[in-house]
Every structure is written in structure tokens, then in C-alpha cells.
N, C-alpha and C positions, 0 to 999 in steps of 0.2 A: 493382539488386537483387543481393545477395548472394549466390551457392548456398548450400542448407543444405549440402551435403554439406564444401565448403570448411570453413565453421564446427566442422564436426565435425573434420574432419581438426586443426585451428586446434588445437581444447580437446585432443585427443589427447597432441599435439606440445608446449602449450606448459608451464610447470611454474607453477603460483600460487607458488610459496615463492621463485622467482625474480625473479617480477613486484612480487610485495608487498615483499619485503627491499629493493628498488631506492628506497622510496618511507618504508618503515618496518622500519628494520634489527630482524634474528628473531633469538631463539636456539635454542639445540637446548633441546629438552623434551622427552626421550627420544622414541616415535617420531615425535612433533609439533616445532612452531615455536611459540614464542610471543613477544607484545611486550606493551606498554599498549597500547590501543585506539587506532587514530587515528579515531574518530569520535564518542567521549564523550569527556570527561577521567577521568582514575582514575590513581593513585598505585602497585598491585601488576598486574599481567599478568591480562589474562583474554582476549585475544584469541589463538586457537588458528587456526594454519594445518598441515591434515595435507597432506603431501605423496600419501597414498594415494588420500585422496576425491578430492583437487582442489578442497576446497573450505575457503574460512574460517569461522568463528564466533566471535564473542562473548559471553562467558557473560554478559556483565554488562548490555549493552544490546541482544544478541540478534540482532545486523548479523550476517547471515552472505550467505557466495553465492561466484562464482568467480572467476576471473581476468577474465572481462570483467565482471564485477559491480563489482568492485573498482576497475577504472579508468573508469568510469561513477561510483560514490559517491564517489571520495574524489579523482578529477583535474577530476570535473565532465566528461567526453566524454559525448559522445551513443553509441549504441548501434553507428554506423556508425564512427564516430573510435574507440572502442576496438578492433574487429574488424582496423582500419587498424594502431593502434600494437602490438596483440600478432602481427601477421604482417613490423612489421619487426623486433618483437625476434627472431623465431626465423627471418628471413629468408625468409618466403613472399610469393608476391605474388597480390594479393586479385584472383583475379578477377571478373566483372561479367557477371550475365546479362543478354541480349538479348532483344528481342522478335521476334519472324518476322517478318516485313514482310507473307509472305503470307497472314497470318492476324488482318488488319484489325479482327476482330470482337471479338479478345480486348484492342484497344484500348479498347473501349466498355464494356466490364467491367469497372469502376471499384471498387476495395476501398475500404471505412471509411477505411484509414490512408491510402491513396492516395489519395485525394479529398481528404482533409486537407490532406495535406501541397503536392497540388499549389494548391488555396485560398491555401493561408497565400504560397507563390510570386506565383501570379496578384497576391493584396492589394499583396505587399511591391509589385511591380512597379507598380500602379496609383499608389503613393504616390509616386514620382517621376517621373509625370503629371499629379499634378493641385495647382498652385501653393496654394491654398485650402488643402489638408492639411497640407503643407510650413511653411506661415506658421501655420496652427495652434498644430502642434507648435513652432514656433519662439515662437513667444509664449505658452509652455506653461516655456518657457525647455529644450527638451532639443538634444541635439548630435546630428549624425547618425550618430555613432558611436554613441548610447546607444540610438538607434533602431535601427541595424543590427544589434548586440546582442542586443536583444529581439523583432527582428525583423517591428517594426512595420509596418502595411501602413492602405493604405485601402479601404475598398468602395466605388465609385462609386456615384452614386445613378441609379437606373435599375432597373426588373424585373428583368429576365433577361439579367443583364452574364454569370455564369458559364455561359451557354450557349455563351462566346467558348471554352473553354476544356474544356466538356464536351459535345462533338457530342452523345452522350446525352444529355441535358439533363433525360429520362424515367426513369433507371436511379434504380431503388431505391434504392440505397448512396447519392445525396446528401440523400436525403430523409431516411433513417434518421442519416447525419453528421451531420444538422441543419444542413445546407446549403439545401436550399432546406423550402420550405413549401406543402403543398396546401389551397386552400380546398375551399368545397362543392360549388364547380361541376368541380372536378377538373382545377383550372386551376394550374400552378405557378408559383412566383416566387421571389427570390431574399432571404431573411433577410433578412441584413445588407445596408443601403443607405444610404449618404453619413451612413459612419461609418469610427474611427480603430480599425483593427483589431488586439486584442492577442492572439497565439497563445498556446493554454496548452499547454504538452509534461510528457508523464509523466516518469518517473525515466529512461527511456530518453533522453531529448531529442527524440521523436516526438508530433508535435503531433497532440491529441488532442479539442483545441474550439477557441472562440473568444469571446472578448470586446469585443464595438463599444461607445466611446464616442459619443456625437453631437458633430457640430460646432457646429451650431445648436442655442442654448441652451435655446431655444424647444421643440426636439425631444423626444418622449419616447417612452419611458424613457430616463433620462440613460445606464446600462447596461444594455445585453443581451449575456444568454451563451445557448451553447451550451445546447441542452436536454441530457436524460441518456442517453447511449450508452450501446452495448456498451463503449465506449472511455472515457467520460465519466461520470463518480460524482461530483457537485457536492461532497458531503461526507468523498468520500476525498480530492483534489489539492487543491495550493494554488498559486495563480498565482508562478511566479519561482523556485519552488524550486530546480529544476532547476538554472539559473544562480547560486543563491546558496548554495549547499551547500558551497563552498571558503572562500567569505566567512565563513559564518555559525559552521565549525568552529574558523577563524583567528579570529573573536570568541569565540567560546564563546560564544555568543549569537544569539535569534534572534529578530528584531522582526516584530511582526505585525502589518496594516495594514489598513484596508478597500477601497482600490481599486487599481485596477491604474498607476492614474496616482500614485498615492502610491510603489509599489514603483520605478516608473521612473525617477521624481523624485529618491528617496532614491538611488539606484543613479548620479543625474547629479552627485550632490553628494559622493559619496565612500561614502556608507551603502549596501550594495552584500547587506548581510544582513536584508534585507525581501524577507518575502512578504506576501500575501492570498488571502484566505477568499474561494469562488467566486460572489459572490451568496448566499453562507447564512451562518449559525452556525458558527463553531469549532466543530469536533466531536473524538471524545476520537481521532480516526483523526487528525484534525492534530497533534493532540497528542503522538500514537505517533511520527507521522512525525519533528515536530522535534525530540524529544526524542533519535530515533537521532544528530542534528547537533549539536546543543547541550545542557547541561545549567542554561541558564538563557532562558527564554522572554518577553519584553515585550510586550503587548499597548498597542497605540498607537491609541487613541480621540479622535473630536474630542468637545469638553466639552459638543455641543448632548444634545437631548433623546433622537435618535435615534442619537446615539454612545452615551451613559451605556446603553441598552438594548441594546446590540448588544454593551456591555462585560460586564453580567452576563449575560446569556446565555452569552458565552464562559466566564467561569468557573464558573457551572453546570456546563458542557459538559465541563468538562476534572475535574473533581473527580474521576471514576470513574479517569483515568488517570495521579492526582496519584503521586507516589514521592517518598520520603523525599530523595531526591537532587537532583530538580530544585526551582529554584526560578522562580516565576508572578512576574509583577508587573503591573501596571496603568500606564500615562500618560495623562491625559487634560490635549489641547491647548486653547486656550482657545479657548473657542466659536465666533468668526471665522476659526478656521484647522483646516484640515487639516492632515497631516504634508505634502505637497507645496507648500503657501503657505507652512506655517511655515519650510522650510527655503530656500526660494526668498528669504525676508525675511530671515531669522536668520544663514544657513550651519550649516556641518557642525558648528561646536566649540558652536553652543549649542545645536545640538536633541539632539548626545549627550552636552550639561552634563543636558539636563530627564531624558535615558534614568536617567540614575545616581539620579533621583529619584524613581523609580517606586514607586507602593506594591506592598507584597509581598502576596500573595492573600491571606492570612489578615485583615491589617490592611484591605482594600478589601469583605470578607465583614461583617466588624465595625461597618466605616462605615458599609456599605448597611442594617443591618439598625436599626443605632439612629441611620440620620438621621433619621426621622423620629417616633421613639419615644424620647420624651424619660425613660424608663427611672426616672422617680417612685414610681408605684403600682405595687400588688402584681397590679394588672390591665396593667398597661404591659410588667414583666416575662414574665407568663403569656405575652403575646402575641410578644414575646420567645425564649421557649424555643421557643415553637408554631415559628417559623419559624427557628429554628434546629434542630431536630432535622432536621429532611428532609437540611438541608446537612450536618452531622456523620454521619449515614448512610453516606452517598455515599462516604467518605474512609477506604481502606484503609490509608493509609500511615500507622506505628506513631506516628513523633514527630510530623509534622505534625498528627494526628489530635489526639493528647496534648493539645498546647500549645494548638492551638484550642478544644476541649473543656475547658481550666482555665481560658481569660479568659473565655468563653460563662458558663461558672459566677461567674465573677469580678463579671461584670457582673450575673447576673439574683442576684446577694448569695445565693449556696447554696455548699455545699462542692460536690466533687468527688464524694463519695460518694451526697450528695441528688441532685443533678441523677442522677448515672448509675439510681437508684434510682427516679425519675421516667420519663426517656425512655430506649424502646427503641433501643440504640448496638451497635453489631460490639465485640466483646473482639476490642481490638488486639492480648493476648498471641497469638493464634492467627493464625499466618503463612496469607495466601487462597491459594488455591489455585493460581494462575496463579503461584506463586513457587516451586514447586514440582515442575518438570517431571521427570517419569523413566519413563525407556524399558524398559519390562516390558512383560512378555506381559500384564499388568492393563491397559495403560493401550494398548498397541497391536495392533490385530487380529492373527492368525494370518496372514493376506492382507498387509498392512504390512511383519508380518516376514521373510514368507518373500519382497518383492518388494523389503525391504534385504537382503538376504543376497544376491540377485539381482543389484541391483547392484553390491558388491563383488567378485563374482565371479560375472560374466555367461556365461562358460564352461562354471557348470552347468545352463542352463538346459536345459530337454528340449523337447521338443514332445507329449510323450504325457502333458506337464502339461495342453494345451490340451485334452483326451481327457475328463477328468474333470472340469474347473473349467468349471462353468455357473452363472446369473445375472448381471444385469446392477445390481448394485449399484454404489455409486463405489469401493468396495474392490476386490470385484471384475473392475471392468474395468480398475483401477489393476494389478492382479497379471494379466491377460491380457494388456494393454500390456506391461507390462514383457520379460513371458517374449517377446512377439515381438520386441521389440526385441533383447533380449540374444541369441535366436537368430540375427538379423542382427549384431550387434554381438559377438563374445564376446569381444574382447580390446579392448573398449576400455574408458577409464578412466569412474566415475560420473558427471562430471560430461556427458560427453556421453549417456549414456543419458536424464540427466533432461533434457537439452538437446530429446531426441528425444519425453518425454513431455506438454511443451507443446505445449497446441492438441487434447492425444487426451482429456483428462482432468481431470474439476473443478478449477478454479484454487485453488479453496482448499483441497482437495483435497494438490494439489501444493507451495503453501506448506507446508502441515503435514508433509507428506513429506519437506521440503528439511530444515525445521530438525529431523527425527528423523531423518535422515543424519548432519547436520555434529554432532550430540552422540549418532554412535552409538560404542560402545566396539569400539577396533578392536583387541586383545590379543584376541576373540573368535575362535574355531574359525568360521568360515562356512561348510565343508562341512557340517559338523555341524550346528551351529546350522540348515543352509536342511533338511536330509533329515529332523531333527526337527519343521520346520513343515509340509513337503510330510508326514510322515504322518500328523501331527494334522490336518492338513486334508482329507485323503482319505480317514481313519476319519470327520471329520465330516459329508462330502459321503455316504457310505456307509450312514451311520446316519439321514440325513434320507430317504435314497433309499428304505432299506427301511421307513421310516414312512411315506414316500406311500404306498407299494405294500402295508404291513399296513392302513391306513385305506380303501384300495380294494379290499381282499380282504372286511374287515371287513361293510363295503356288498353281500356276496353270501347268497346263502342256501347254506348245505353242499353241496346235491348240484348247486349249479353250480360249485362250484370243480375245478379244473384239477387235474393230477396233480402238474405244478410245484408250485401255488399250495398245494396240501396241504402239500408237502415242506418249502415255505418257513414255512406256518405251524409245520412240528414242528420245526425247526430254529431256530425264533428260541422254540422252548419255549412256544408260544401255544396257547390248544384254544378249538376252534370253537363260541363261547356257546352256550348253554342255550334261546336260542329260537329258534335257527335250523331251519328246516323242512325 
């Protein structure tokens, strides 16, 4: 373990515009850095590194974060290997907490990620025990390097193997992991059993579930994952990312696969820019994710019944999160194969001869809709439009939206003007809203601003702010956090104060917080700027206060009110209604 307080000292110490120009040479852009993106493509600059925040952003694909963000997304380390390589550039050395020895109890107290992580150890270890998994995988055709890599493991079969490993074997935390499983008799056991274990790890490289194949074909479910954690959102991660985020931005491309043995596969042959979907649907969250990696997405299906279904469902899925910039495509492998047979049969050079021949989503929308509507009758059409509308809907992006919307016409024999005149469509001229970000007192609370101005300059914070600032709102306790950290922290830089408000304050919360730092305008007055929120905020708090208190005065009859409660009412200019007794 890490100390937090090291980390902080780390981010203090170290300079992002140093870290990043080592990797992607800046230049001066008055009081910023700027380059092209290294994690979309793009032609003019829109990646911005201020030396003040400590932090990057991209206006264009919206990557932002800090020096260890940085050598996590774009070197591919894990969360621990970065903390490592920014303490030898500034020459610190990392050190490592220890546990008491006298204090045995706090061994048995097992955290989510700790339990993970020691699982994913235990598995790997079991797998070079037990010959049966080894020859599996070897007649799977992978090397044990590509296993180490992905850090393959096995679960013995047997109940309760991780009780080797968790003297608690009762602690909450494995059950909640989704490590073991309680029946009704309140009896525990152990998930995963005499199965080939794939660990999934977040963008940190901290493994956060698990996926068992069976060995025995016999067996089922052929996969099991992880159920859904505090750590674990089937629909937000995608198996491999993590390790294929160097790959996939050196292709510009990023292939998407159905199982995990396909990812592995492809990764033994050379194709090293596959991921997969957890057990579910593409969702428009994968979407987000790969698009920050690549600007052109492959979706790779086998030809049977339940590949063709699980292909449009993905592009349903992604419609909401189409942009004019990326571009979708489809492959479907022929029926007897997957992407892991097909490339086990083919090699490398013909299964990314088939990738070049993907259809593009617009063309795979078009096929689905009139395979089977042979597009003759004025009733063939009708039904036509019917199910094309919902999909034109969905699609904000200006030309993609266009150009599908004139062959949809093309085909049901209407101009452009009829169809649009018939079904209810978005006016593309009108940019939506999420393209459109900006940081005003409209669009961000008074609490927001006064806890960015906070953090640019934590030096002013007070503590006779804590005096007046009450509720427990997520704004709220974002702007309470803040002031106590800066009270402890006043000279440090923002990046470690935000460092300090993970784990106190809603996640999403704090993303939206991050990206209205990295695009706040720093030419701003922040004295000024924070003493004009602190007193709009304490007229606000002020004027609520004496509305409680006129509403409860309100509730008396005359002659029991106070000599105060008089004064207050002649003072706020109020007179004591007409039926009061």
C-alpha cells in the first residue's frame, strides 16, 4: 500500500507539462501548452496542458486528468506503475505501508479491492498446479506469456478452495466481491469452481471482477462473470481495455469482440486492439470509452443467429453516442467460427484483410431493415418508414444523421421534404446540447464556484465558512469538503486537493467537477471571483433562514409573539395578519 500522504506530496512535486512533453512534445499557448491529442487523431491542437491546474484536457474528445492519469491512459501502467515512474522522474522513493503484526484482526478485514486482487493472485497461482488447465489453454493454442499478460488463473473445483486464503472466509467483503455465494441455509461456497479465470481490471489496472470459462464442455454456463459491484458495472467496462489502449490508439482502431477468449486469442496472433462487452450489450458507456482511444470502432460477430442479435442490439446501443467523427462498422464471421477459430485457422493477415471489409453502420441499418421487406408495395414501404423512424431519432450527429435520412427516403420512393413532413426527426441544424458546454454562474451552482475558486487558491479558504454553510446536499458537502481540505492543504496545487476529494463525495459528482476545472478560464481574478460567491451565498443562506423563521412566527397568534419576534417582523417590513387573535 501506498501512503496517501506520499501521493500527495508526488502530485505537489511533480509538473504534468514535464511528464506529458516527454511523451507528446507542447508548445507555449500563452499561459497554457498545447499539442494534437495523443488519444483521438485530429489535424489542429485541441489538447490543453495548464501548468497552474496540474491538469490536461481535451476540448475535442474531452480526455482530461493528471500526471498520473496521463501515464495510466496513454503508457498503458497501472495505477501503482505510474505512482513508481513519476517518483523516479522527480527522484522520490515510494515508500510502502506495513501492517502491525500486533494487530492480527485487521488482517481479517478484507476490502472489495483487496479481496480482488488477492483472488486474481491465488487463481493465477492455482494454474500452474493444475496440468488439466495448462493443456487446456494450450490446446486453446495460447503461450504462456499471453497468459501472464492477461494474467490468467484457474479456480479449482472444490467448495471452499478460497477459505486457503481467507482465514475469514465469513467477512462480508467476499460476498459482496462476488467471491463467494450464500444459499438459504446460510451456508457459503465458493463461485467460481474448475474454471479458467479471466480478471477484468478498470482503467487503473485494479482488478475489479472476474470472468470463468469451463473446461468441461459439458459444463454450464459456458461463461460466468462477476455479479455487479460497488467496483463492478457490467455496462460501464470492457474486458482488455486496459491492456489494449496503446494498441488500439497505434491502430486507430478498436475491435469489439464477444468473449474473452476471443480478446486473448486475437492479442496471441498479433491483434492486440480487442476488447469485449461483459456478459451484456454494447452500451453507449463503451462507446464513450472507445471513442476516447480511437476514432474508428469494429464490431466483430459470429454469422450464427445469436451473433446477428447481439450485432444489432450494439448498434441500437451506440446510436445515442454516434458523432459525426467516428466511424461504426460491422463483420460478421461465417457461422463456424468465431474471431478466436477464425484466426487460429486463417492468421493475422486474413482476419485484418475481413476487418477492411466491414460494413459501415449506416449500410448494416439499411440491410437489416429491408432484408426482409422486399420494399414492392406502398404497404412494404409504410412498414419501412415505421421502423425506421425510431432509428433516425436516436442520431444527433448533423451529416451522419443527413445522409441516412436521404437513402431511408431514397428507398421508401419520397423526397426529403415528404418523409421529413411525415415523421417526427430532431432539426439537425440545432447543435444538442451536450456540445455545448460553458461555465457560468447559469449552468454552475454558486457552491461549484465558490469550491473552483477554492481550489485555485486554497489559501483563502476560512473556517467561519464552515459557521454558516449547512445542508447536506451533493453541492453542498462538495463545498464543505473542499474548505476543509484547503484549510489543511493551503499551498498545495489543485490537482492534489481533488486527489483528497475522492472517496468524500459523489463520483459523479467529482467527474463533473474535474472536467469544470480543466476548462475553467484561468486570466480570472479568484480573490474576487470566490468573495463574490461567498457573499452571494451567505445572502442566500440568510434569506432562507429568515424565511424559516418568518413561516414560524407566521404560525403564532400576536400576543404570543416575542419582543425579538416583533422587531424581526417590523424589520423585514411584514405586519401581523388580520386574524390573528
Amino acid at each position: 500500500m501506498i501512503p496517501e500522504s506520499f501521493i500527495q506530496e508526488l502530485l505537489n512535486r511533480v509538473d504534468v507539462v514535464d511528464v506529458i512533453d516527454k511523451s507528446v512534445p507542447l508548445k507555449k499557448a500563452g499561459a497554457n501548452y498545447s499539442a494534437c491529442c495523443p488519444f483521438h487523431n485530429e489535424k489542429s491542437p485541441s489538447f490543453t496542458v495548464s501548468p497552474t491546474k496540474q491538469f490536461y484536457h481535451c476540448f475535442g474528445c474531452g480526455a482530461h486528468g493528471t500526471a498520473i492519469g496521463f501515464l495510466m491512459e496513454y503508457q498503458g501502467l497501472s495505477f501503482v506503475e505510474a505512482i513508481n515512474e513519476l517518483a523516479r522522474m522527480v527522484g522520490m522513493i515510494v515508500p510502502q505501508e506495513t501492517r502491525d503484526p500486533d494487530k492480527p484482526a485487521a488482517k481479517v478485514v478484507v476490502g472489495l479491492q483487496e479481496s480482488l486482487q488477492q483472488a486474481a493472485q491465488y487463481y493465477k497461482a492455482e494454474l500452474k498446479k493444475s496440468p488439466r488447465a495448462i493443456e487446456y489453454l494450450k490446446g486453446r493454442g495460447l503461450s504462456g506469456q499471453v497468459a501472464a499478460k492477461f494474467q490468467v488463473g484457474y479456480a479449482p473445483a472444490g467448495w471452499q478452495n478460497l477459505q486457503n486464503i481467507f482465514p475469514n472466509y465469513e467477512n462480508e467483503a467476499l460476498n459482496v466481491a462476488g467471491l463467494v455465494v450464500e444459499n438459504e441455509q446460510g451456508r457459503r461456497y465458493d463461485r467460481f469452481r474448475d474454471r479458467i479465470m479471466f480478471p477484468i481490471h478498470d482503467q487503473k489496472g485494479q482488478v475489479i471482477g472476474f470472468g470463468g470459462r469451463v473446461i468441461n464442455p459439458e459444463d454450464t454456463p459456458k461463461y460466468y462473470n462477476s455479479p455487479e459491484t460497488p467496483l463492478f458495472q457490467k455496462g460501464h467496462e470492457l474486458y482488455g481495455l486496459f491492456l489494449a489502449r496503446r494498441a488500439i490508439r497505434d491502430a486507430g482502431m478498436a475491435l469489439v469482440v464477444e468473449g474473452y477468449m476471443d480478446v486473448v486469442a486475437l492479442a496471441q496472433y498479433g491483434i492486440e486492439y480487442a476488447v469485449a462487452a461483459l456478459g451484456t450489450a454494447t452500451t453507449p458507456f463503451h462507446i464513450t470509452k472507445l471513442m476516447r482511444q480511437a476514432d474508428e470502432i469494429v464490431f466483430c460477430f459470429d454469422g450464427d443467429k445469436a451473433g446477428l442479435t447481439a450485432a444489432w442490439r450494439a448498434a441500437m446501443n451506440a446510436l445515442p453516442a454516434l458523432t459525426d467523427g467516428l466511424k461504426l462498422s460491422f463483420l460478421f464471421l461465417p457461422k463456424e467460427h468465431d474471431p478466436d477459430s477464425y484466426i487460429r485457422e486463417f492468421g493475422k493477415e486474413k482476419f485484418e484483410a475481413e476487418i477492411k471489409t466491414a460494413m459501415p453502420l449506416s449500410q448494416y441499418i439499411l440491410k437489416h431493415l429491408s432484408e426482409d421487406n422486399p420494399l414492392q408495395s406502398q404497404e412494404d414501404r409504410v412498414r419501412f418508414l415505421n421502423e425506421a423512424e425510431p432509428i433516425m431519432q436516436q442520431i444527433n450527429a448533423p451529416r451522419s444523421a443527413m445522409y441516412l435520412r436521404k437513402k431511408v427516403a431514397e428507398l421508401a420512393q419520397l423526397s426529403l421534404e415528404e418523409m421529413h413532413s411525415l415523421l417526427k426527426l430532431p432539426n439537425l441544424n440545432k447543435a444538442p446540447l451536450q456540445a455545448r458546454p460553458k461555465l457560468t454562474r447559469t449552468t454552475n451552482s454558486l457552491h461549484k464556484r465558490f469550491s473552483l475558486m477554492l481550489l485555485m487558491q486554497p489559501s483563502l479558504a476560512s473556517a467561519d465558512d464552515l459557521l454558516w454553510l449547512v445542508g447536506k446536499s451533493d453541492e453542498e458537502l462538495l463545498l464543505r469538503h473542499t474548505i476543509e481540505i484547503c484549510l489543511l492543504h493551503p499551498h498545495s496545487k489543485p490537482v492534489v486537493i481533488m486527489r483528497e476529494l475522492e472517496g468524500k463525495v459523489d463520483a459523479k459528482m467529482l467527474r463533473e467537477f474535474e472536467r469544470e476545472l480543466s476548462v475553467l478560464n484561468e486570466t480570472l481574478d479568484f480573490a474576487l471571483e470566490l468573495a463574490g460567491a461567498r457573499q452571494q451565498l451567505q445572502d442566500a443562506y440568510a434569506q432562507k433562514n429568515e424565511s424559516l423563521l418568518l413561516a414560524q412566527i407566521s404560525e403564532k397568534p400576536l400576543s404570543a409573539l416575542t419582543e425579538n419576534e416583533r422587531t424581526l417582523l417590523k424589520s423585514l417590513g411584514n405586519k401581523p395578519s388580520q386574524n390573528r387573535g
